[in-house]
C-alpha positions in Angstrom: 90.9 106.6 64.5 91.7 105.8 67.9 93.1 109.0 70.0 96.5 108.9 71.2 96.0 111.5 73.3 97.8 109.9 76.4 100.7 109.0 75.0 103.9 111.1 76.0 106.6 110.7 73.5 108.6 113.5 75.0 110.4 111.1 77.6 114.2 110.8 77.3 115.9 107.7 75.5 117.2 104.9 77.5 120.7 105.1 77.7 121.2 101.3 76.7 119.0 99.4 73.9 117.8 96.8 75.7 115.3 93.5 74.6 113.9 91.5 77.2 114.7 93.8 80.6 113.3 93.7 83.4 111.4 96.6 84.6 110.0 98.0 88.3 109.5 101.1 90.5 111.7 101.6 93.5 110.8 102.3 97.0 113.0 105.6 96.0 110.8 106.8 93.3 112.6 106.0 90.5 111.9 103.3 87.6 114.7 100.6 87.1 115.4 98.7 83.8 117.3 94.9 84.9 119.4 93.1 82.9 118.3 91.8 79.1 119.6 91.5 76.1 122.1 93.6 74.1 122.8 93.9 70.2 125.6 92.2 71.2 124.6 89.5 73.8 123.6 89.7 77.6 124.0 93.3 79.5 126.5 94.0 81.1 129.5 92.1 78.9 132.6 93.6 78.2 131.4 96.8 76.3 130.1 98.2 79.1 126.3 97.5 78.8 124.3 98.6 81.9 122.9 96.3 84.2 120.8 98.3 85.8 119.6 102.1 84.5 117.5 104.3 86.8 115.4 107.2 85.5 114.0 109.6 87.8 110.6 110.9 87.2 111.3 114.6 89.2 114.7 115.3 86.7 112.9 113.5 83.8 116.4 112.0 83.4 118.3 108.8 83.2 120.6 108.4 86.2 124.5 108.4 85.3 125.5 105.0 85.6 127.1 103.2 88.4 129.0 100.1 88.6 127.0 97.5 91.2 128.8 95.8 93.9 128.0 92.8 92.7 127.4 91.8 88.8 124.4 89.5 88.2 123.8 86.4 86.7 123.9 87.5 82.1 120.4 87.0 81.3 117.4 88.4 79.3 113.3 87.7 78.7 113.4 87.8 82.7 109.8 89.0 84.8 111.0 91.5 87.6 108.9 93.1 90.7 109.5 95.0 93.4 109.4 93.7 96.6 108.2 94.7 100.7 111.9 93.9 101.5 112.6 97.1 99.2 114.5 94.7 96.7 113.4 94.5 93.4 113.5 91.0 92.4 114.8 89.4 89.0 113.3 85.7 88.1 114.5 83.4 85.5 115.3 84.3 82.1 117.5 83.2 79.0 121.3 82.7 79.2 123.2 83.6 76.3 123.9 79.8 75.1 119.8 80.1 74.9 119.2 78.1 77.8 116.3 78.7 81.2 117.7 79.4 84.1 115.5 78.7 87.5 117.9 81.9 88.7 116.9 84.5 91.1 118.5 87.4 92.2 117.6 90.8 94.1 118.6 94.4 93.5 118.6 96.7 97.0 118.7 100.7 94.7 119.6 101.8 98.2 122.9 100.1 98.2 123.5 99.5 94.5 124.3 95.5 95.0 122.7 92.2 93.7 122.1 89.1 96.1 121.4 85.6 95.2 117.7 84.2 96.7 116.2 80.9 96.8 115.9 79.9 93.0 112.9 78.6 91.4 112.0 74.9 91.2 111.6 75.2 87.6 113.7 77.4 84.8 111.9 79.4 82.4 111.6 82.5 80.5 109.6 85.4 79.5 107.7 84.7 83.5 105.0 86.7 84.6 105.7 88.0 87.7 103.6 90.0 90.0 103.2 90.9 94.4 100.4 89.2 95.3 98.1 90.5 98.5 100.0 88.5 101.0 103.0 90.3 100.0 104.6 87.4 98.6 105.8 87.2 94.6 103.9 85.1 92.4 106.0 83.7 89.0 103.2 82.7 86.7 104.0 80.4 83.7 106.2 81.2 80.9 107.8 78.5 79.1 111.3 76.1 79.2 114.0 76.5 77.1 116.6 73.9 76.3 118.6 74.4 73.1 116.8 77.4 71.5 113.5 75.0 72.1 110.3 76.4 74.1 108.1 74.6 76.1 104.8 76.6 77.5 104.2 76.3 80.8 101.4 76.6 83.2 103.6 76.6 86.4 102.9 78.8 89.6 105.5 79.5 92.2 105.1 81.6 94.7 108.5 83.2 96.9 108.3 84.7 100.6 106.8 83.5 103.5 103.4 82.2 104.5 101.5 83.4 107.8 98.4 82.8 109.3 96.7 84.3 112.7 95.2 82.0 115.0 92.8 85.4 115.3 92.9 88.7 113.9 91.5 90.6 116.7 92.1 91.1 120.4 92.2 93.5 122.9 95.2 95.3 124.5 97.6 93.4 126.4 96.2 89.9 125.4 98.0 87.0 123.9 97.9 85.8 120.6 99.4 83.0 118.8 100.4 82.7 114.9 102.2 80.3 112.5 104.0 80.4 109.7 105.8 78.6 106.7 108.4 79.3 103.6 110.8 81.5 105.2 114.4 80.9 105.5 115.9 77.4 107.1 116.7 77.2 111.0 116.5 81.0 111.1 116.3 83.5 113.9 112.9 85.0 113.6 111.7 88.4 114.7 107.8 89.5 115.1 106.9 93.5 115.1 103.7 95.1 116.1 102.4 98.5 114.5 105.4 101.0 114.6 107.0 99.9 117.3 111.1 99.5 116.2 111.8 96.9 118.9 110.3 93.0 118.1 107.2 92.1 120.7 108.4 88.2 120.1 111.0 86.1 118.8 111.1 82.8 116.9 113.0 80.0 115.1 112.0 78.4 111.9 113.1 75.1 111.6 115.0 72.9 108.9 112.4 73.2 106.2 111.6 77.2 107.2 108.3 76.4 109.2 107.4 78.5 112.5 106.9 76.5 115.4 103.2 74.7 115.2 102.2 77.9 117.7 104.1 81.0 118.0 102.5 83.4 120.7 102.8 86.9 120.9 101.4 89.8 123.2 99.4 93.0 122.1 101.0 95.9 123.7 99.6 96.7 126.6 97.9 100.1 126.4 97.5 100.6 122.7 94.7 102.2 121.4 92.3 100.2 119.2 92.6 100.2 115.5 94.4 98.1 112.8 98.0 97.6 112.8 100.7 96.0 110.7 101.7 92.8 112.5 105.6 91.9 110.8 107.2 88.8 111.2 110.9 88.3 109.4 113.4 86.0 109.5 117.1 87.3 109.7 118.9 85.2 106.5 116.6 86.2 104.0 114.9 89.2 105.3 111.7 89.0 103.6 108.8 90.2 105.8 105.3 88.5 105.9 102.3 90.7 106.8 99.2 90.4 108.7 96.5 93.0 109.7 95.4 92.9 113.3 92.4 94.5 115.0 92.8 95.8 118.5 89.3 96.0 119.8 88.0 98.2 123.0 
């Protein structure tokens, strides 16, 4: 007989029965369940259903409730992942006439509020969702609905920017040059290096959210070699794209 020796059953009840949530860890520490279905229909609705519950790990407790900003879009068998941006992002899912939705939306835990993002290009439920390497969120098949009817799919959608260095490495005080796709349409852009709290360059994306065909950038001057972070992020959606860069002697 198998051993079941891992499995903790002493964890406290979720506040809400829930079918079809979403579920991710917070840049806060705590575990968020998003959206699905109630006994009744969609959460929330009119009894009062959660649409988000927290439990924190340290208390071994579910959070009191609290009332978003913002209610989401009803919906349930959605995929859910937490983000660089700090959001925790809710894809797709069933409405509750039983119809795909292409919807996305984004939870900030910091400031309790949902926001509507770029929606996919195809609806779908019960989507695999997952951050990929680049830092980008991949939505990985699923399948259709239309009229309480299922269609698998073997659709792959990708959400956040692209970027690629002309180089990874260089030395101190040196240009380098970059480019870029997916962000946000004809929005200010803003490249960071390492730590630093103030951007070394600034950009514009154009209609279709591309970078200029070069965008150049300098290494600080006097930094000491290593690896650093190199963030570039456009100010409507606010999702950052990352690159590693090697500052050699």
């Amino acid at each position: 007989t198998p051993s079941n020796s891992m499995l903790d059953v002493n964890v406290a009840l979720m506040p809400t029965a829930v079918y079809g949530a979403g579920a991710a860890l917070g840049d806060d520490g705590n575990l968020y369940v998003l959206l699905g279905q109630c006994t009744t229909g969609g959460c929330p609705h009119d009894a009062g259903q959660d649409s988000v519950m927290s439990y924190d790990e340290t208390l071994k407790a579910w959070l009191p409730y609290r009332a978003p900003l913002k209610n989401p879009t009803l919906r349930g068998r959605v995929g859910s992942t937490a983000a660089p941006d700090g959001r925790i992002y809710v894809v797709g899912g069933s409405s509750e006439q039983m119809t795909g939705l292409a919807t996305v939306e984004a939870y900030t835990p910091k400031t309790n509020n949902w926001a509507t993002v770029a929606s996919l290009n195809y609806q779908g439920i019960s989507i695999t969702t997952v951050l990929g390497k680049d830092g980008r969120i991949y939505a990985l098949a699923g399948a259709a609905l239309n009229a309480g009817k299922m269609t698998f799919r073997n659709v792959v959608e990708a959400y956040g920017p692209s970027l690629t260095l002309v180089s990874a490495t260089g030395t101190a005080g040196t240009m380098q040059a970059l480019t870029g796709s997916n962000f946000a349409a004809s929005a200010p852009v803003r490249i960071y290096f390492g730590t630093e709290p103030t951007p070394i360059s600034t950009t514009q994306t154009d209609s279709a959210g591309q970078l200029p065909v070069v965008v150049t950038y300098k290494i600080p001057s006097g930094i000491a070699p290593g690896t650093y972070d190199l963030k570039v992020v456009d100010l409507k959606s606010n999702y950052p794209a990352f690159a590693r860069v090697t500052v050699t002697p």
